[in-house]
ChimeraX commands (.cxc) that place a marker at each C-alpha (Angstrom):
marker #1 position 0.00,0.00,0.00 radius 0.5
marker #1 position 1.35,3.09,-1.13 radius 0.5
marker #1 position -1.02,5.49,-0.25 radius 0.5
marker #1 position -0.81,7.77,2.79 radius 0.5
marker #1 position -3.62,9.52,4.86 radius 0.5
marker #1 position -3.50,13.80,4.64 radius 0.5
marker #1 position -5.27,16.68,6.66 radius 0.5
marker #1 position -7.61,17.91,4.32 radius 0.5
marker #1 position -5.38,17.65,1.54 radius 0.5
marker #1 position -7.29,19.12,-2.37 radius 0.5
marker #1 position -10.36,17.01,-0.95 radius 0.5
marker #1 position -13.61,18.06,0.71 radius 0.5
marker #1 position -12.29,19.84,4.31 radius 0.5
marker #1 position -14.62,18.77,7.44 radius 0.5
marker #1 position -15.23,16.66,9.94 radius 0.5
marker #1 position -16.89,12.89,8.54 radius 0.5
marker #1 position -16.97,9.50,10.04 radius 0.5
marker #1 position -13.65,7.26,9.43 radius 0.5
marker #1 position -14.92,4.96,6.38 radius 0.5
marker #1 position -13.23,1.98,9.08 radius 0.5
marker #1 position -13.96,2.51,12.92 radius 0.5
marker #1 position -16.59,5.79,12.36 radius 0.5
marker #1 position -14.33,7.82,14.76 radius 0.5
marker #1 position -15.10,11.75,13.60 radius 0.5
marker #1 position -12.32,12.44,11.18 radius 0.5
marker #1 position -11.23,15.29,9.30 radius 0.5
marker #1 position -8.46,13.42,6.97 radius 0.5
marker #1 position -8.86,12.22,3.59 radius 0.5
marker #1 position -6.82,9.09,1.42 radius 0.5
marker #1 position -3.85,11.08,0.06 radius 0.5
marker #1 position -4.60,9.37,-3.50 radius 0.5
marker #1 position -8.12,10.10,-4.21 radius 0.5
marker #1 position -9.03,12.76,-1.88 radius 0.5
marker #1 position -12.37,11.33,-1.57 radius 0.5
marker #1 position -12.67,8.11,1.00 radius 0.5
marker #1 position -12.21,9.42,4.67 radius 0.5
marker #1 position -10.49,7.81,7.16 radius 0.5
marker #1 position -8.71,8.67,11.04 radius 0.5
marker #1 position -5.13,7.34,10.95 radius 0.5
marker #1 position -2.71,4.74,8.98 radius 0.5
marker #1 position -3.78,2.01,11.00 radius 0.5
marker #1 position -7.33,2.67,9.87 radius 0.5
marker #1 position -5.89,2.93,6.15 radius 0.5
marker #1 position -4.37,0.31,6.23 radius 0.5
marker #1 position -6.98,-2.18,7.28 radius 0.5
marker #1 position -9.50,-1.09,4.82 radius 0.5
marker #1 position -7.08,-0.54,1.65 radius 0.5
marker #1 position -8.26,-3.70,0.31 radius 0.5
marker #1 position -11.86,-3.02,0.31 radius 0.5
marker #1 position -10.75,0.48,-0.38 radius 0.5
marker #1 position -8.10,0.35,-3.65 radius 0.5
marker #1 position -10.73,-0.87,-6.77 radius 0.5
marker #1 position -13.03,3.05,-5.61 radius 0.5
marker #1 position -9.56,4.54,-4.72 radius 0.5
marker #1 position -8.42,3.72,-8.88 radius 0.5
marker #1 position -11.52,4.47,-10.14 radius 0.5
marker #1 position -11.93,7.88,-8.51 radius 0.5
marker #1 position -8.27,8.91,-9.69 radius 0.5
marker #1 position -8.93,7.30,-13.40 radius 0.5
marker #1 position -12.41,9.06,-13.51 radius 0.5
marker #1 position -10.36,12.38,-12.35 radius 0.5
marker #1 position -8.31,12.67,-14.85 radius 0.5
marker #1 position -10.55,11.79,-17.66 radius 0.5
marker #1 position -12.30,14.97,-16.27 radius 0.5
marker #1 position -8.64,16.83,-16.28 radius 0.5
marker #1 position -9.06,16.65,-20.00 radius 0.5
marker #1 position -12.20,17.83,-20.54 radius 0.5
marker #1 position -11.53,20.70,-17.66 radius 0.5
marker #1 position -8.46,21.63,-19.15 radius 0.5
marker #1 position -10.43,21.85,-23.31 radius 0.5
marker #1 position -13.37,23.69,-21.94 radius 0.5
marker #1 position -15.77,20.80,-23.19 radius 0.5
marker #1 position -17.99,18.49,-21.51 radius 0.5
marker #1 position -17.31,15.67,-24.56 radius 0.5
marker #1 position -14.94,15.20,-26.97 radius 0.5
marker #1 position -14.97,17.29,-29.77 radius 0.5
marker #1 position -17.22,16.05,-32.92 radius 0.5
marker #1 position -16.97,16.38,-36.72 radius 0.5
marker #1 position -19.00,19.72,-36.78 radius 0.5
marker #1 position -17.40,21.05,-33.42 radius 0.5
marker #1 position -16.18,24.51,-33.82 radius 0.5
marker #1 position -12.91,24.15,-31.56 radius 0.5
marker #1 position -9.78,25.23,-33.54 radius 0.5
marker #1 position -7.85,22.21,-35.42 radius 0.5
marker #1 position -4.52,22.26,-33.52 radius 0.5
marker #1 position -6.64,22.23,-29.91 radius 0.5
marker #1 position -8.79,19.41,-31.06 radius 0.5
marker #1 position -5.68,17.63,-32.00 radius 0.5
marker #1 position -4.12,18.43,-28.67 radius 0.5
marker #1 position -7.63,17.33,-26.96 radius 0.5
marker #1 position -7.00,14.05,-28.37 radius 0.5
marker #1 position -3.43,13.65,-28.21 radius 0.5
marker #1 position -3.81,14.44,-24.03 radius 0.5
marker #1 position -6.84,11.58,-23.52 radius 0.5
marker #1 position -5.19,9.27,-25.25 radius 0.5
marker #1 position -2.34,9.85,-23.09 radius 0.5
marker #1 position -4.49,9.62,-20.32 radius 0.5
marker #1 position -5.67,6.57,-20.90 radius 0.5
marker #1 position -2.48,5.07,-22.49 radius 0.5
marker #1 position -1.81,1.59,-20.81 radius 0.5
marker #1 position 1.63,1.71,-21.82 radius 0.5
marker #1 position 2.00,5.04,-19.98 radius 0.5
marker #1 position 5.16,5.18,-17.27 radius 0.5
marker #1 position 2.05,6.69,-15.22 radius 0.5
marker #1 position 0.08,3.32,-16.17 radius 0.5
marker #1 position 2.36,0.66,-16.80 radius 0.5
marker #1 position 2.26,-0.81,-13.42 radius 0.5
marker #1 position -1.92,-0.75,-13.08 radius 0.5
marker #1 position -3.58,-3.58,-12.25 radius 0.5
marker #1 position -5.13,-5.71,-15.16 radius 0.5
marker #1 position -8.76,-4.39,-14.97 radius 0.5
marker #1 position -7.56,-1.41,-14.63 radius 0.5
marker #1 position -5.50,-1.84,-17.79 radius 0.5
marker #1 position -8.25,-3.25,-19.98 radius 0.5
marker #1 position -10.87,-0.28,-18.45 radius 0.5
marker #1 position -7.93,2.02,-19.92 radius 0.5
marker #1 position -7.37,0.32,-23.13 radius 0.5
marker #1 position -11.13,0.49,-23.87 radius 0.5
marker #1 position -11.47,3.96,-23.02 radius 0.5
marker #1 position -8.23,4.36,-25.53 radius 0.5
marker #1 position -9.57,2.63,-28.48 radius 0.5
marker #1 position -12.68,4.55,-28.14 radius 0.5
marker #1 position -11.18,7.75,-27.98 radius 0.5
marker #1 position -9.09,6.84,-31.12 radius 0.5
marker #1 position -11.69,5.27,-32.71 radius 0.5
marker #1 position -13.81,8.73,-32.15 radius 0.5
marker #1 position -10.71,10.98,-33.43 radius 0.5
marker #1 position -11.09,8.65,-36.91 radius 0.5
marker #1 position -14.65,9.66,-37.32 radius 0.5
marker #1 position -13.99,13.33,-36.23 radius 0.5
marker #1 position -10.75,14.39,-37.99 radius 0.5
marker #1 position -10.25,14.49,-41.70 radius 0.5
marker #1 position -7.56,12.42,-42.77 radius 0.5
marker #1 position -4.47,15.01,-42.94 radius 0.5
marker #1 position -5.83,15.54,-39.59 radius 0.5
marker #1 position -5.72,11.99,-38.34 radius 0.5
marker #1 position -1.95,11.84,-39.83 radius 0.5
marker #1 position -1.12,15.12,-37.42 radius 0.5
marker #1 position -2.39,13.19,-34.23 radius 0.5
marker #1 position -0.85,9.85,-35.42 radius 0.5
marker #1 position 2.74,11.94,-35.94 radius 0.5
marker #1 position 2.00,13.86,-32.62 radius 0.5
marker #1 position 1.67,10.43,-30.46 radius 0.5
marker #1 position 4.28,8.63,-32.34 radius 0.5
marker #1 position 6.60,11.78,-31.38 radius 0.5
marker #1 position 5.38,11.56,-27.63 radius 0.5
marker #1 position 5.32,7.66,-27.58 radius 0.5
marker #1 position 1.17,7.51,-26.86 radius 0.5
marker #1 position -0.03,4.31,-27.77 radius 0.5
marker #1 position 3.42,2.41,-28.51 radius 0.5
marker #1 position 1.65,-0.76,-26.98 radius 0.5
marker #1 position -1.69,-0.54,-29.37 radius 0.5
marker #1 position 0.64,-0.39,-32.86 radius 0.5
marker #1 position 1.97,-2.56,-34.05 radius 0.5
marker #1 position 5.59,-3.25,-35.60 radius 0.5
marker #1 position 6.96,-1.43,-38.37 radius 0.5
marker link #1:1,2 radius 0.2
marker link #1:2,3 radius 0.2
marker link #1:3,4 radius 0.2
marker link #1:4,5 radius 0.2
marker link #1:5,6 radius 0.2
marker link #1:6,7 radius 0.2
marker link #1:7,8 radius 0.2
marker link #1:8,9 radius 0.2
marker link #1:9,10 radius 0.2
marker link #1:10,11 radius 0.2
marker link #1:11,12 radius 0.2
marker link #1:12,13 radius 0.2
marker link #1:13,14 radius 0.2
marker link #1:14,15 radius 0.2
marker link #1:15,16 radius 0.2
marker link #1:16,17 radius 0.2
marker link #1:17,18 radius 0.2
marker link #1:18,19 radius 0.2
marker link #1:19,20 radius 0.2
marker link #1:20,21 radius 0.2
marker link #1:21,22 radius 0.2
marker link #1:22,23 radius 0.2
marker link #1:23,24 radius 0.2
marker link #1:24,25 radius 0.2
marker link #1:25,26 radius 0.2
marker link #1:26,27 radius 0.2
marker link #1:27,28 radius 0.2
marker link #1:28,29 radius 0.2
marker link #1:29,30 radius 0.2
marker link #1:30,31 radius 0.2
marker link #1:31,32 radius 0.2
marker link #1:32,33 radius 0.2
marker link #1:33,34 radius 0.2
marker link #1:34,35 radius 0.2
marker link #1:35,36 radius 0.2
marker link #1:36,37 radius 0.2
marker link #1:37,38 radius 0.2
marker link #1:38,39 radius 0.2
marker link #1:39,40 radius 0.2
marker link #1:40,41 radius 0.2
marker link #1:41,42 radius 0.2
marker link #1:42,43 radius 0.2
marker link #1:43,44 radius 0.2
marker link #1:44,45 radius 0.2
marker link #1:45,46 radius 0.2
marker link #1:46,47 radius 0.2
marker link #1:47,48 radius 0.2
marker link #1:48,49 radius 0.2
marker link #1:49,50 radius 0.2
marker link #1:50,51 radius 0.2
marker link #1:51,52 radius 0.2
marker link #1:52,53 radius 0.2
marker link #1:53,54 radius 0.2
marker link #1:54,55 radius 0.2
marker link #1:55,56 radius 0.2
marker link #1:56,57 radius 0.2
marker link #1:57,58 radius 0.2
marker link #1:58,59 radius 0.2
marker link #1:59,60 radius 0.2
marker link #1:60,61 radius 0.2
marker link #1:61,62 radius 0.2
marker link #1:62,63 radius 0.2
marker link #1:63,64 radius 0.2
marker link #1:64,65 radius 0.2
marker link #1:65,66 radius 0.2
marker link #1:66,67 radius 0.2
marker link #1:67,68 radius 0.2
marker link #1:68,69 radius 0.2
marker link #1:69,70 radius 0.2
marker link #1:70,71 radius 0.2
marker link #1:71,72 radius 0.2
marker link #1:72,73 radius 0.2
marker link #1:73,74 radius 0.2
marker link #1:74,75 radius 0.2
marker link #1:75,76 radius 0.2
marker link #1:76,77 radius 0.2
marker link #1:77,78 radius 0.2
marker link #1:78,79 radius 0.2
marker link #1:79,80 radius 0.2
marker link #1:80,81 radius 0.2
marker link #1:81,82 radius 0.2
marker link #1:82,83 radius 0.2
marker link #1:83,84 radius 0.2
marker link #1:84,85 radius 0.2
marker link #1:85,86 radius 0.2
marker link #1:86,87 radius 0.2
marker link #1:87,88 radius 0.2
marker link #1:88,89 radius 0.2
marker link #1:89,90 radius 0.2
marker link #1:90,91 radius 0.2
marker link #1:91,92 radius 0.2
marker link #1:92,93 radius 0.2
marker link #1:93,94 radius 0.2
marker link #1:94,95 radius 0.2
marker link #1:95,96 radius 0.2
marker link #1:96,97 radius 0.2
marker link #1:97,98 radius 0.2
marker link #1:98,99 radius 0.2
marker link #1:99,100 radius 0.2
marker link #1:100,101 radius 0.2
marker link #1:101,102 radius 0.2
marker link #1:102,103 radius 0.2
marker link #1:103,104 radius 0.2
marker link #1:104,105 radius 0.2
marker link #1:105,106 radius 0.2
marker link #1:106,107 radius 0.2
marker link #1:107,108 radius 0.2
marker link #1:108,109 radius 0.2
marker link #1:109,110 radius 0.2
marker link #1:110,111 radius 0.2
marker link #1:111,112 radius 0.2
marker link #1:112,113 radius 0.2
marker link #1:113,114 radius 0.2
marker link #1:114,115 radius 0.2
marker link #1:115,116 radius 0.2
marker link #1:116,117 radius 0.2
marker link #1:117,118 radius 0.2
marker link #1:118,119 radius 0.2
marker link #1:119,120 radius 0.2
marker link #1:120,121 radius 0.2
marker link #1:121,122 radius 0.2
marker link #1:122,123 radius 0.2
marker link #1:123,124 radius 0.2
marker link #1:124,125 radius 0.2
marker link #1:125,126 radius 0.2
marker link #1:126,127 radius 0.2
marker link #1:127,128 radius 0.2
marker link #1:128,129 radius 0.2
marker link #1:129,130 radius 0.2
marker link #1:130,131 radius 0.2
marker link #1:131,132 radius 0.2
marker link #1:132,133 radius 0.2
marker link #1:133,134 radius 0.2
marker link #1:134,135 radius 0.2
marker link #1:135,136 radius 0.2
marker link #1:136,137 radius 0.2
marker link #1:137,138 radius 0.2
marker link #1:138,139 radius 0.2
marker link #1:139,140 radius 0.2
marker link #1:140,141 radius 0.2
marker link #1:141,142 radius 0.2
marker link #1:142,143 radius 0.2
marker link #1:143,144 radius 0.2
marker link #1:144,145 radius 0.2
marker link #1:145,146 radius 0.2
marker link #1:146,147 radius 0.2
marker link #1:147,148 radius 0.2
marker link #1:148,149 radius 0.2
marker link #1:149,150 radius 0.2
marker link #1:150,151 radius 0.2
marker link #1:151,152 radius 0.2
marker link #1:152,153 radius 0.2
marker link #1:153,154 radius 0.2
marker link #1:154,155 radius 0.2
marker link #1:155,156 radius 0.2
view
């Protein structure tokens, strides 16, 4: 477990019930920011139970990064009005994101791997329908340069 327990931290501040024992608690998981608990001890008994919501939180937080960081609440369609380089640049960050391969991701568990692959292929799979085809070359160029995706190609 790798995972430490903060004051407060970027999480909700306030006094909750410890997700373990229920003692009043004002410190959050130092990973997700969202699953309350009173001390290490406490951590560290309920981790197991704990770890699945603790990845999902942090996957689900920075698929919402992206859109945060793009102004958009989806990715950007055929007929979207956002400027060609930023919709490449929308597309080259999620895929990163969610790039199994990733230094960030390499290490995930498996279901966390295939959740991230599918999320990947989707994206990708989106970008084909949305870009033209000069487009499409840009991004492919643009995650070839920044090694996004390397396990989804194949040899050359």
């Amino acid at each position: 477990m790798d995972v430490n327990v903060q004051a407060g931290g970027d999480g909700p501040v306030g006094v909750v019930p410890c997700e373990n024992c229920g003692k009043p608690s004002h410190k959050r998981c130092s990973r997700c920011k969202a699953f309350a608990v009173c001390d290490k001890a406490c951590m560290a008994a309920i981790w197991r139970r704990h770890k699945p919501d603790c990845n999902n939180v942090v996957a689900t937080q920075k698929h919402l990064d992206v859109y945060t960081k793009y102004g958009v609440e989806e990715p950007p369609g055929r007929k979207s009005k956002m400027n060609v380089d930023k919709k490449s640049a929308f597309f080259l960050d999620f895929l990163k994101v969610h790039d199994s391969s990733s230094p960030e991701n390499k290490n995930a568990p498996l279901p966390e791997k295939l959740f991230l692959n599918r999320r990947y292929n989707n994206a990708y799979s989106h970008a084909m329908k949305t870009l033209t085809f000069l487009e499409l070359d840009r991004l492919n160029a643009l995650m070839q340069k920044h090694h996004i995706g390397t396990a989804n190609r194949m040899c050359q």
